[in-house]
C-alpha positions in Angstrom: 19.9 -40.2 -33.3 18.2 -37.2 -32.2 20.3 -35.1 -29.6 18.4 -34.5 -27.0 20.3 -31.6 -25.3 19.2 -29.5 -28.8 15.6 -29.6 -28.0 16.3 -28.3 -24.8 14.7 -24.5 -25.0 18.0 -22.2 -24.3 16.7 -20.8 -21.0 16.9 -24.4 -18.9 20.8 -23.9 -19.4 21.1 -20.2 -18.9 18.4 -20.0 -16.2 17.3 -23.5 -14.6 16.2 -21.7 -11.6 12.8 -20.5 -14.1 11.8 -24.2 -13.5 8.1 -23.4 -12.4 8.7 -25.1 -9.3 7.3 -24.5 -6.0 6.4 -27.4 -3.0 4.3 -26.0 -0.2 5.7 -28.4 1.6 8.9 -27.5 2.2 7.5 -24.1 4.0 8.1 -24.0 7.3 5.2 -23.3 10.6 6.7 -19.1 10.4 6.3 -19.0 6.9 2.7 -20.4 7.4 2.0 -18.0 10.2 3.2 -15.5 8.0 0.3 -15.7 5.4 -2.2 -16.6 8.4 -1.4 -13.3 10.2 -1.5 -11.5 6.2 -4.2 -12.9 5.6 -6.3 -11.8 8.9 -5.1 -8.1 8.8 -6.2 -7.8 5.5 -9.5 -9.0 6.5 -9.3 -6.6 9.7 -9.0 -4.0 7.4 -11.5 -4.9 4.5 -14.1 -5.2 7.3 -13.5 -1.8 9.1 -16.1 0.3 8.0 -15.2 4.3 7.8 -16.3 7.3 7.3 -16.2 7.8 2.5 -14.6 10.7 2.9 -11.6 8.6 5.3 -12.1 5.9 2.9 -11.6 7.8 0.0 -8.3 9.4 1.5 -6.8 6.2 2.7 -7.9 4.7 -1.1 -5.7 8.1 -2.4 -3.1 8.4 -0.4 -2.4 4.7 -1.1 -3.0 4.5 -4.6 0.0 7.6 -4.7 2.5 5.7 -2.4 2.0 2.5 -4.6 2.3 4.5 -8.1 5.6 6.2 -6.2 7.3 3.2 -4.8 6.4 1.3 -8.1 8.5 4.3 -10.3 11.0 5.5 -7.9 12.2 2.1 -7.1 12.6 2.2 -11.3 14.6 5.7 -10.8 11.4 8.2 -10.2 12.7 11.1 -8.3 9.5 13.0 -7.3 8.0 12.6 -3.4 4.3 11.2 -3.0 3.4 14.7 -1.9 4.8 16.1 -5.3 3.9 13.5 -7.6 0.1 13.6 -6.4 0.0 17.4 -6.3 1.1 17.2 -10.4 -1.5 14.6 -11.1 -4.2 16.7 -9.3 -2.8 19.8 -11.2 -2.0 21.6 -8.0 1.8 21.5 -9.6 3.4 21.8 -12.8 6.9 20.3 -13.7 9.8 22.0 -15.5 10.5 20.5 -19.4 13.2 18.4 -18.1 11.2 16.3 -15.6 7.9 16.5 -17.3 8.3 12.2 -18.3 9.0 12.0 -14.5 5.1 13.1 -13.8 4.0 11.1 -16.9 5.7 7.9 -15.6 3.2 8.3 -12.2 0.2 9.3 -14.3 0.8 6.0 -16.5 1.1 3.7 -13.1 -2.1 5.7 -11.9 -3.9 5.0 -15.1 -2.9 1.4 -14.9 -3.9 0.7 -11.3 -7.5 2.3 -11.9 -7.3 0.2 -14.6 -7.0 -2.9 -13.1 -9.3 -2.0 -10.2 -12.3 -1.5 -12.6 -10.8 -4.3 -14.5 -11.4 -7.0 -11.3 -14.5 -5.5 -10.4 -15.7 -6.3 -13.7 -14.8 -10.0 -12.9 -12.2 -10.1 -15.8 -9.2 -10.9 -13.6 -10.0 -14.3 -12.4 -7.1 -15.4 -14.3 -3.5 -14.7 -15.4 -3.9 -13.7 -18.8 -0.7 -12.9 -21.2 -2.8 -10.2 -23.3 -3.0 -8.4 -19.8 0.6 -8.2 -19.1 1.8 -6.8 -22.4 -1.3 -4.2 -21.8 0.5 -3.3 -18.0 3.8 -3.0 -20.1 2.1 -0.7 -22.5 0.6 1.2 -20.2 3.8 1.3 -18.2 5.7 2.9 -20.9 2.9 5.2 -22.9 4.5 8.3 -24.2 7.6 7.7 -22.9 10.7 8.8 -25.1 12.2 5.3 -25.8 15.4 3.9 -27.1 14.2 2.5 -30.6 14.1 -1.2 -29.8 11.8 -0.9 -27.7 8.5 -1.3 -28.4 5.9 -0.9 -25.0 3.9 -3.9 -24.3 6.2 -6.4 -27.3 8.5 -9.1 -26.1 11.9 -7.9 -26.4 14.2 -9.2 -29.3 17.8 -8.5 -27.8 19.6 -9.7 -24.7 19.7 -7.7 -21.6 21.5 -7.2 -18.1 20.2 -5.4 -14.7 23.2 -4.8 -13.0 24.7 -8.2 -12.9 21.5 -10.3 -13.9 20.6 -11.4 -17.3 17.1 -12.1 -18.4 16.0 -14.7 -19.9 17.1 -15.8 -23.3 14.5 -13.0 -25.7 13.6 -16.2 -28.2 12.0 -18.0 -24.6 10.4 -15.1 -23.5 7.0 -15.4 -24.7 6.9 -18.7 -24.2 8.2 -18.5 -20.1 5.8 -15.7 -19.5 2.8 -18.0 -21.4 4.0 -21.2 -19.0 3.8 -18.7 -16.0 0.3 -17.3 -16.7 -0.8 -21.4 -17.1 1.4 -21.8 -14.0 0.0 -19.3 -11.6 -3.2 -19.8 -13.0 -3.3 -23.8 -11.8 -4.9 -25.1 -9.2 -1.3 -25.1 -6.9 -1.9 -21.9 -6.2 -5.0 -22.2 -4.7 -5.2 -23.5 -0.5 -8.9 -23.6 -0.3 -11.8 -21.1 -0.5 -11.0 -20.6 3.6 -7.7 -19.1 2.9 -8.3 -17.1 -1.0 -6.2 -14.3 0.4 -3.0 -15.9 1.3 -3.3 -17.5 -1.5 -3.4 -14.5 -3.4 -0.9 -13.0 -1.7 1.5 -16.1 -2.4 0.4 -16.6 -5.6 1.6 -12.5 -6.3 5.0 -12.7 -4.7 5.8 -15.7 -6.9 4.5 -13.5 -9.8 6.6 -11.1 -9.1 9.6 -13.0 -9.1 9.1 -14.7 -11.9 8.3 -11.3 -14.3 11.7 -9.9 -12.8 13.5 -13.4 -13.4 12.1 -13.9 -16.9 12.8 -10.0 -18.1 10.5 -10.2 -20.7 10.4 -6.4 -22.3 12.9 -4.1 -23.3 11.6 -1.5 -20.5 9.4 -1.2 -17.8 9.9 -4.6 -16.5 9.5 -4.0 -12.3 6.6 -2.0 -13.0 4.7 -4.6 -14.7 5.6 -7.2 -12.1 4.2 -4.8 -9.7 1.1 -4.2 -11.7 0.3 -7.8 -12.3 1.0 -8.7 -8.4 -1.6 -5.4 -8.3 -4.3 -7.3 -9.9 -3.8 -10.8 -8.2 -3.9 -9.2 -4.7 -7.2 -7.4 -5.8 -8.3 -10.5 -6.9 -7.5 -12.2 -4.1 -9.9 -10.0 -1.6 -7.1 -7.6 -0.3 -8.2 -4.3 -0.1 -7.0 -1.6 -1.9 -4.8 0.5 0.2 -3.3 -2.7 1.2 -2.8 -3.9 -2.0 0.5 -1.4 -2.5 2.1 -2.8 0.0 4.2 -4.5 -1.1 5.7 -1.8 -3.8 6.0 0.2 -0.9 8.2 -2.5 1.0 10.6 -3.4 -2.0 11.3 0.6 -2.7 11.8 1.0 1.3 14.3 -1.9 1.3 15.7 -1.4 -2.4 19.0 -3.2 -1.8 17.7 -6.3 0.4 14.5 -6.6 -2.8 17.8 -6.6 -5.0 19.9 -8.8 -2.8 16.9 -11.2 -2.3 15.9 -11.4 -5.7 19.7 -12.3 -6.5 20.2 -14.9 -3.9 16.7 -16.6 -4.8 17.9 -17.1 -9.0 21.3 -18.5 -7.3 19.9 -20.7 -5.0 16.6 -21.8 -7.1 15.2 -21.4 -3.8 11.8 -18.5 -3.6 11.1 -19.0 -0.1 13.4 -16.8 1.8 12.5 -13.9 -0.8 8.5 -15.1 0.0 9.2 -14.6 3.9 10.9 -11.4 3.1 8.0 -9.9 1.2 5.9 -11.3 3.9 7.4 -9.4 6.4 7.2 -6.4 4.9 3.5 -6.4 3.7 2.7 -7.8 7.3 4.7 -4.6 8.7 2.9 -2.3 6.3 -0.4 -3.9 7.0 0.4 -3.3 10.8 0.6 0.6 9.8 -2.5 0.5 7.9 -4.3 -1.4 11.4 -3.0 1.8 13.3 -4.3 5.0 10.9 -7.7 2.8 10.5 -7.7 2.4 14.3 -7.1 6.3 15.8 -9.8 7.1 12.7 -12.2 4.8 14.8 -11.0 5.9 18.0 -12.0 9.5 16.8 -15.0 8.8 16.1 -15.6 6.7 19.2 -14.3 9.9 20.9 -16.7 12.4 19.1 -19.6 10.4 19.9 -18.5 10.6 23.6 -18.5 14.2 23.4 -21.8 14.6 21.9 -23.0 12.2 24.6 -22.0 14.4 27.0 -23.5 17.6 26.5 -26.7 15.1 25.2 -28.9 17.0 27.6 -27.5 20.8 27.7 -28.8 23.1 25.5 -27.6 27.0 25.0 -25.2 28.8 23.4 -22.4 28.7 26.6 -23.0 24.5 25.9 -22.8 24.6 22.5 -19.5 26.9 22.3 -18.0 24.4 25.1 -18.8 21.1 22.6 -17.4 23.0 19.6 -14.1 24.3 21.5 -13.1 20.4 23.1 -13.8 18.4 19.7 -11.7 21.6 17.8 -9.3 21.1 20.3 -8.8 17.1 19.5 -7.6 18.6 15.9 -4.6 19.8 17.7 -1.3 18.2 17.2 0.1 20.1 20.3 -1.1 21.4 23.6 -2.6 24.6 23.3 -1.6 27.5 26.2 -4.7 29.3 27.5 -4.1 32.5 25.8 -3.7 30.1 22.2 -7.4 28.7 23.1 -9.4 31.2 21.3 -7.7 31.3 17.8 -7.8 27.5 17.3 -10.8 27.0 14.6 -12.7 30.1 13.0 -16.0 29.2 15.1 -13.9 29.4 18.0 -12.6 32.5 17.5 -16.1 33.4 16.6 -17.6 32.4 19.0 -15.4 34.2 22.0 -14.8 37.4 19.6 -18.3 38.2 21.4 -17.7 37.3 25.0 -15.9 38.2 28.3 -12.3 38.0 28.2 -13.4 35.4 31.7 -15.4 33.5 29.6 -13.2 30.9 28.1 -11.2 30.6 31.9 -14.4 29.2 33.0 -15.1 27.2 29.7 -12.4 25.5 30.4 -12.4 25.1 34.1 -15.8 23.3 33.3 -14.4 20.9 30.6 -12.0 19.9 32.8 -14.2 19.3 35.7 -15.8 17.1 33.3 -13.3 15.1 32.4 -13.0 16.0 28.3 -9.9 18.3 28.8 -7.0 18.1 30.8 -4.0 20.5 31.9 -0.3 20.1 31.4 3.1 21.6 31.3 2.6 23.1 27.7 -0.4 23.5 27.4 -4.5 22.4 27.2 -5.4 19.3 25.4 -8.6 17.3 24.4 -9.0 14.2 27.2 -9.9 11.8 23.9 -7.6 9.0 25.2 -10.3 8.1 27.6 -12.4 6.3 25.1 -9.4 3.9 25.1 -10.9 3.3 28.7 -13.4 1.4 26.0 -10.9 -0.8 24.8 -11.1 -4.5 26.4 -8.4 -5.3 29.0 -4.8 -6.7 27.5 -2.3 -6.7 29.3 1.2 -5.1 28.4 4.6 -6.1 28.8 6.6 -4.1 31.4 9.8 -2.4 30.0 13.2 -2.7 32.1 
């Protein structure tokens, strides 16, 4: 009589919760609204056109605070600001942390891979040849214990803290079942809704690459990578699609602490919400920068509006010195007025010391600068005066 506990595979003892499991059904209406308000930023964002060269810098600065939180949650010690300046070459790293800049350029070279990679239409599906290639890529001219071998299945047992991956003789075959998993229909709420799906379908990923430990090395940044390529996939934009790096690095010990209670419990919803609330936060961020870059154009087109009709030099200097003024951070005093751009200074190096009094006393007659305690400032909050009527909760 055959025994059938022996053709169990070793994992379903050591890990049932890697059951493959997942029953919409048993999320609850937040959970729901959850993806449903995900799902609508991202498409706020997608569909918010800007200026290339603001595009371009919201795809950069993104695509460095993904590859950061995506190493330093891994151990990475360098800042965005210093880990983009060394793969722009506007830095150089002692000997010592020289792997620490080649750990970002690897991440870096991955993500652009993936992004030409979906826009090629290659990353409809889960493929396993794809993950090994993120582990590869992950771990490229790294110095590596000798076991290790980038984008190979490990052979060897091995603990994070107080987890233990998967049994290494199951491996290949949990991370196959996964690809067919997340690849199945399941996944997939309707054409309507492709991004929550997506996003669901890449939080699920995630999980299940950290549960399943498949490699020797390298392991959270191919989660990351993968849930990288499904997100893309999915419609999310870009920028957005770090988010959720960003969010796990942010709240290290809670992504830990979730990710521990959810292999206890079996139970992947409560980490789901909790990524969900961080990419919603995150998104909310993204909503803001994208909105004050419309709300300074709106304002610059105001300005131009304005002086439409007035032609001269005294007109001309008085549109260049309120939109310079916008640029500034602070209020500027009177006497500050004339060294705030080069063309400014410029322009009153060749005028009456008077001049830029009565400038100014005209701008503000105007309405496109205003006076205060510290100082003069551009009046560009009055193109929220654009901005229909909603009505705000009173505090106290």
């Amino acid at each position: 009589m055959v025994n059938k506990e022996k053709e169990k595979r070793k994992h379903e003892n050591t890990h049932p919760w890697i059951n493959f499991k997942m029953d919409t059904r048993e999320f609850d209406f937040k959970l729901w609204m959850l993806l449903g308000e995900a799902q609508s930023k991202c498409e706020h964002i997608a569909g918010t056109p800007l200026k290339p060269e603001i595009a371009e810098e919201l795809h950069q600065v993104y695509l460095f605070k993904g590859a950061s939180a995506t190493t330093a949650i891994e151990g990475n010690t360098l800042t965005e600001e210093d880990a983009r300046a060394y793969v722009e070459k506007r830095m150089d790293l002692p000997p010592s942390k020289k792997y620490l800049g080649k750990e970002i350029e690897n991440i870096i070279d991955a993500f652009n891979f993936i992004i030409d990679h979906v826009g090629e239409g290659n990353a409809d599906l889960i493929k396993l040849e794809d993950i090994h290639r993120y582990n590869r890529e992950t771990l490229k001219d790294l110095d590596l214990p000798g076991e290790i071998t980038p984008g190979k299945i490990r052979k060897y047992a091995v603990h994070v803290a107080t987890y233990r991956g998967a049994p290494p003789e199951d491996c290949e075959f949990l991370l196959q079942k996964a690809c067919d998993w997340l690849n199945d229909k399941s996944f997939t709420l309707g054409d309507e809704y492709r991004i929550a799906s997506g996003i669901l379908k890449a939080i699920v990923a995630h999980i299940y690459i950290a549960w399943i430990h498949p490699y020797g090395d390298g392991n959270g940044r191919t989660a990351r990578l993968l849930e990288f390529q499904i997100l893309l996939e999915a419609g999310v934009p870009s920028p957005a699609a770090h988010l959720l790096s960003n969010h796990y690095n942010q709240t290290r010990s809670e992504y830990y602490r979730q990710l521990d209670m959810a292999s206890r419990s079996g139970d992947i919803v409560p980490f789901i919400k909790y990524a969900l609330r961080g990419f919603i936060d995150g998104l909310a961020s993204q909503l803001i920068m994208i909105r004050g870059q419309i709300l300074e154009g709106a304002w610059i087109n105001y300005v131009h509006e304005c002086f439409k009709n007035k032609n001269g030099p005294a007109q001309e200097r008085r549109r260049h010195l309120v939109l310079d003024l916008s640029k500034q951070s602070e209020p500027v005093p009177l006497s500050g007025l004339n060294h705030i751009s080069p063309r400014i200074a410029e322009a009153y190096a060749r005028t009456n010391p008077k001049t830029i009094y009565n400038d100014v006393k005209e701008l503000i007659s105007e309405g496109l600068m205003v006076q205060g305690e510290k100082g003069f400032e551009a009046n560009s909050k009055i193109v929220r005066a654009f901005l229909p009527f909603k009505k705000t909760r009173k505090v106290g």
